[in-house]
N, CA, C and O atoms as a DFTB+ gen file, in Angstrom:
312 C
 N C O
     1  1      18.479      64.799      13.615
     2  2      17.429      63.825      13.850
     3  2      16.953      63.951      15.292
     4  3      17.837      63.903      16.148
     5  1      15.867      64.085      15.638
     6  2      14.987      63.419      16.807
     7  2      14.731      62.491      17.115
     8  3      14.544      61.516      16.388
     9  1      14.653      62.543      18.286
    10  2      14.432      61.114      19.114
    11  2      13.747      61.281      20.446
    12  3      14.236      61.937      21.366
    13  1      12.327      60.513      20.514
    14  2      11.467      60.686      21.315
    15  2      11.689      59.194      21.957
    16  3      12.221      58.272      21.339
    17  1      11.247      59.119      23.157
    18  2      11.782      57.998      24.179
    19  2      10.815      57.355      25.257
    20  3      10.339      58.123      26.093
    21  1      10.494      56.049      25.307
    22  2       9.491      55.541      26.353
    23  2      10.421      56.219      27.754
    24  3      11.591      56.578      27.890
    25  1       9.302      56.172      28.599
    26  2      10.018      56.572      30.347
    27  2       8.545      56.586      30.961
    28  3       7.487      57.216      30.967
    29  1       9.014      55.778      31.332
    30  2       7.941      55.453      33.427
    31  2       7.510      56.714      34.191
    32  3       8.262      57.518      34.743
    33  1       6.373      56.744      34.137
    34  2       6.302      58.224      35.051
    35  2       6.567      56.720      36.881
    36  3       6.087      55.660      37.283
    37  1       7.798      57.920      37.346
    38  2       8.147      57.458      39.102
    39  2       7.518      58.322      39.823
    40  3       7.579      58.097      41.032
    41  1       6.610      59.737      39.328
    42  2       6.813      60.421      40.690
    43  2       6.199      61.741      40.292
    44  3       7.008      62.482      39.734
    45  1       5.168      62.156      40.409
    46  2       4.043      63.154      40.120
    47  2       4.300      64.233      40.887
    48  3       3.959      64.224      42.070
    49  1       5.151      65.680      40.139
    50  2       5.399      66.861      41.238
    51  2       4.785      68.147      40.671
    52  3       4.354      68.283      39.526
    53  1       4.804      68.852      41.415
    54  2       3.969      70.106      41.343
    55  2       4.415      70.883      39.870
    56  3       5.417      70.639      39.199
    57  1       3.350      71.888      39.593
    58  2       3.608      72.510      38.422
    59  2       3.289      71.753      37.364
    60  3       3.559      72.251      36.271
    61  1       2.822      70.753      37.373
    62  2       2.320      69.664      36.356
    63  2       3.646      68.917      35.323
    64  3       3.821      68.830      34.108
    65  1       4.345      68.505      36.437
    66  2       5.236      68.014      36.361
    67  2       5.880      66.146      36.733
    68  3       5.418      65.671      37.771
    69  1       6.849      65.234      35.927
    70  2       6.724      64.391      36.807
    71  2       8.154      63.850      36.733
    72  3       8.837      64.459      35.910
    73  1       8.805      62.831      37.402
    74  2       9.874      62.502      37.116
    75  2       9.362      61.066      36.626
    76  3       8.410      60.360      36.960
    77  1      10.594      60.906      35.517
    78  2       9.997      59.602      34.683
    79  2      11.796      59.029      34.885
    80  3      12.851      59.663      34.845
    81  1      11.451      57.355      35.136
    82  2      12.863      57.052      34.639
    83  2      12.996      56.802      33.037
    84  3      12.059      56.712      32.244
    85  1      14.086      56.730      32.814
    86  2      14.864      56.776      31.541
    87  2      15.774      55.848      31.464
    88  3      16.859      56.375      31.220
    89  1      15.866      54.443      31.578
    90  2      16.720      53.338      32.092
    91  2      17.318      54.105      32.726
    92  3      18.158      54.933      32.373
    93  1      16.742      53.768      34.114
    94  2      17.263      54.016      35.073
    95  2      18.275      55.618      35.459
    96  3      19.123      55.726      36.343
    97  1      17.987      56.306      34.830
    98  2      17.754      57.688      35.177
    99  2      16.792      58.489      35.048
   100  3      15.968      58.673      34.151
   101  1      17.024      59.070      36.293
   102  2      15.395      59.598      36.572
   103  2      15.781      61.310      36.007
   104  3      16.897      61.819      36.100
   105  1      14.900      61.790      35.591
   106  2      14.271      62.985      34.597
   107  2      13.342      63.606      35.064
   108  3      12.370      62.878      35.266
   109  1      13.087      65.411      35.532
   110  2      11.700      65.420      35.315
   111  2      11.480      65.948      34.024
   112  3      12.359      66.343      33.258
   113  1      10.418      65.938      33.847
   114  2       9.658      66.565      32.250
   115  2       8.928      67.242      32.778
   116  3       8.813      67.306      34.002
   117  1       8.203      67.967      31.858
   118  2       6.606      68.012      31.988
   119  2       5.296      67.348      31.350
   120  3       5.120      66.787      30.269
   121  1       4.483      67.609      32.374
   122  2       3.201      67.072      31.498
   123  2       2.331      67.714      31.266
   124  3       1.208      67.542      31.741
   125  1       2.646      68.593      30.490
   126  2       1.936      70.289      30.057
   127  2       0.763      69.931      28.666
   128  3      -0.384      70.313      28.431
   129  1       1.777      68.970      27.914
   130  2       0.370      68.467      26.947
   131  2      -0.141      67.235      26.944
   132  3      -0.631      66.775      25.913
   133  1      -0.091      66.456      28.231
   134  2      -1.013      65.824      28.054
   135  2      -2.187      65.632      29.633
   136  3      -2.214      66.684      30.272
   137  1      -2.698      64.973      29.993
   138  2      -3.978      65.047      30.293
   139  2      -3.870      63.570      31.451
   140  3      -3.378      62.549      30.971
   141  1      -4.206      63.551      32.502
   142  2      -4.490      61.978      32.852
   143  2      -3.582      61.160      33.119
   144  3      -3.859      59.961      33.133
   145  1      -1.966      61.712      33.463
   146  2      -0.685      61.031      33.360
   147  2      -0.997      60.182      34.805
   148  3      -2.008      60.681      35.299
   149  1      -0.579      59.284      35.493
   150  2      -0.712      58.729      36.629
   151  2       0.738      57.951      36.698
   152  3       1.390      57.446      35.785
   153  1       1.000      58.033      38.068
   154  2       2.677      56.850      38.576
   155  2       2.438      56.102      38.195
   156  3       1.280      55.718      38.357
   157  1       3.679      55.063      37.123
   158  2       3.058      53.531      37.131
   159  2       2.940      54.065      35.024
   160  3       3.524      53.274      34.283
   161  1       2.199      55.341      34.302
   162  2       2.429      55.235      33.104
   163  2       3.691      54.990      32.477
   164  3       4.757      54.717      33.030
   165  1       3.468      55.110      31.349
   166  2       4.731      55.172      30.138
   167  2       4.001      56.611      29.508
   168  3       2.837      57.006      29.583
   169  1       5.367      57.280      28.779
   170  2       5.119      58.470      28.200
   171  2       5.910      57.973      27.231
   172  3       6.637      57.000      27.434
   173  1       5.813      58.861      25.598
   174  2       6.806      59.355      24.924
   175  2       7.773      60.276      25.617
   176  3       7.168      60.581      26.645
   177  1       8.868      60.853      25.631
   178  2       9.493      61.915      26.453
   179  2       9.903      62.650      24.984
   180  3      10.058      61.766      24.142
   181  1      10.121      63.971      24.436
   182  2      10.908      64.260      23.872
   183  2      11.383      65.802      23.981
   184  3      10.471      66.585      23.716
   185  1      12.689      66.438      24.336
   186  2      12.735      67.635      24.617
   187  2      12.210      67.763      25.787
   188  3      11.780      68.916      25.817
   189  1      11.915      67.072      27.118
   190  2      11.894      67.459      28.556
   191  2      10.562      67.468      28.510
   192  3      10.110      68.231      29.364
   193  1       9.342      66.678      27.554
   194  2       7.911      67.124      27.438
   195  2       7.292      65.603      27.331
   196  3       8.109      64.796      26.887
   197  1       6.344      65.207      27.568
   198  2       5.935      64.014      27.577
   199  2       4.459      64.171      26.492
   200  3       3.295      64.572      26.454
   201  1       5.325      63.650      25.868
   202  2       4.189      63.894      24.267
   203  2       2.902      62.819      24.286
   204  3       1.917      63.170      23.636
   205  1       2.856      61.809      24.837
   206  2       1.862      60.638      24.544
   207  2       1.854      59.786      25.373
   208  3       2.936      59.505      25.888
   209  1       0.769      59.146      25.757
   210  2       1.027      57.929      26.867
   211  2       0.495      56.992      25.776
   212  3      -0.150      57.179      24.744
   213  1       1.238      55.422      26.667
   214  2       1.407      54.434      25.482
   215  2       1.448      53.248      26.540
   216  3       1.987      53.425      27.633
   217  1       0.946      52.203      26.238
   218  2       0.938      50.887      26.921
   219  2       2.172      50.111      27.318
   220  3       3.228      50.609      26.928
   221  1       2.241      49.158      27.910
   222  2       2.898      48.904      28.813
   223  2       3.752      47.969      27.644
   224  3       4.937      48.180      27.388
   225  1       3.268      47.338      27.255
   226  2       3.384      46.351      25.805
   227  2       4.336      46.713      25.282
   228  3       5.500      46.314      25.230
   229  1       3.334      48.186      24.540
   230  2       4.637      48.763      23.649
   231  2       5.665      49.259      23.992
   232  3       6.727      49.202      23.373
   233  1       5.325      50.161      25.696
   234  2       6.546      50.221      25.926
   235  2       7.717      49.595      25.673
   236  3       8.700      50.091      25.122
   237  1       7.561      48.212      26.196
   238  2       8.450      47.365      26.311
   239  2       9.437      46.942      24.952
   240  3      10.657      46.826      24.830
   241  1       8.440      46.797      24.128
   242  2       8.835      46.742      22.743
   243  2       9.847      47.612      22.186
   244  3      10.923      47.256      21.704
   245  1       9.293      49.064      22.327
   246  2       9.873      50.087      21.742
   247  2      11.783      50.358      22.399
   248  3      12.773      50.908      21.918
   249  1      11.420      49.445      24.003
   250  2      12.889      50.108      24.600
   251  2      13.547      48.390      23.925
   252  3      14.763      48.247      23.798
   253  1      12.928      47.654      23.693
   254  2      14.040      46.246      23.376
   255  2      14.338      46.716      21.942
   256  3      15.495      46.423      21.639
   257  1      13.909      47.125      21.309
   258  2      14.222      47.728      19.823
   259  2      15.054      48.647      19.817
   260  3      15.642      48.827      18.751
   261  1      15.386      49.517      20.958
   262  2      16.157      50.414      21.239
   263  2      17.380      49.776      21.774
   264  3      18.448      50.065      21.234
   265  1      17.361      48.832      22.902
   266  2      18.149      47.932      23.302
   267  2      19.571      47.253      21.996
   268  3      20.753      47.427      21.701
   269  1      18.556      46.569      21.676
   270  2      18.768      45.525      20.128
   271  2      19.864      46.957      19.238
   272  3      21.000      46.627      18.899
   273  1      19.499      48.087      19.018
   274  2      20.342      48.793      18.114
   275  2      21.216      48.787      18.589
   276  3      22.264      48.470      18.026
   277  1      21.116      49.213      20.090
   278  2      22.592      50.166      20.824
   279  2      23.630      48.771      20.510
   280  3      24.705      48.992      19.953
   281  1      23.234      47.237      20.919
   282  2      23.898      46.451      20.771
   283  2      24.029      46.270      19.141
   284  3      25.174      46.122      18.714
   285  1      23.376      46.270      18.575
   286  2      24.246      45.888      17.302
   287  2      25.176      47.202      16.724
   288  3      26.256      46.972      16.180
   289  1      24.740      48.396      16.863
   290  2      26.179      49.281      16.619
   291  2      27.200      49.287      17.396
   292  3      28.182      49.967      17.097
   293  1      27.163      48.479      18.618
   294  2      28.405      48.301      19.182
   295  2      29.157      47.660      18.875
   296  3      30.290      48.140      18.880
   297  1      28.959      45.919      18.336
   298  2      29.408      45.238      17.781
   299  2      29.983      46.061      16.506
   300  3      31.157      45.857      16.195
   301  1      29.333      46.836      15.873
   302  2      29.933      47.370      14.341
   303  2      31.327      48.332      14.853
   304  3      32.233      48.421      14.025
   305  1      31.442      48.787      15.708
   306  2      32.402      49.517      16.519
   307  2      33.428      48.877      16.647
   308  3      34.517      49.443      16.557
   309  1      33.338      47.725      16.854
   310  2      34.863      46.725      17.447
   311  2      35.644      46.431      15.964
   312  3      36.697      45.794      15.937
């Protein structure tokens, strides 16, 4: 299975490149397919590539939904 991931572009570097955090680890990727990235976006990340930019909204959404799992399979763990 795959898994593609919101992340913050922190930091716009050469080669068309950027570092994005990743709760709070920072990553670079690239931004080879897409177009218009600026400090301050949200990307999809998947495989070191930043597939899509996406609102701030959903960001948010998408990582509390992500949040919400990690905690409920933990609980299933104990």
């Amino acid at each position: 299975m795959c898994l593609a991931i919101p992340a913050r572009v922190e930091q716009l570097t050469p080669d068309n490149n950027a570092i994005v955090s990743l709760g709070g680890v920072k990553k670079e990727i690239s931004l080879a397919l897409l177009d218009g990235v600026a400090v301050g976006d949200y990307v999809i990340v998947h495989a070191g590539y930043a597939l899509q930019k996406l609102d701030e909204e959903e960001a948010a959404l998408t990582l509390a939904l992500f949040a919400e799992f990690a905690l409920s399979n933990a609980d299933e763990s104990l």
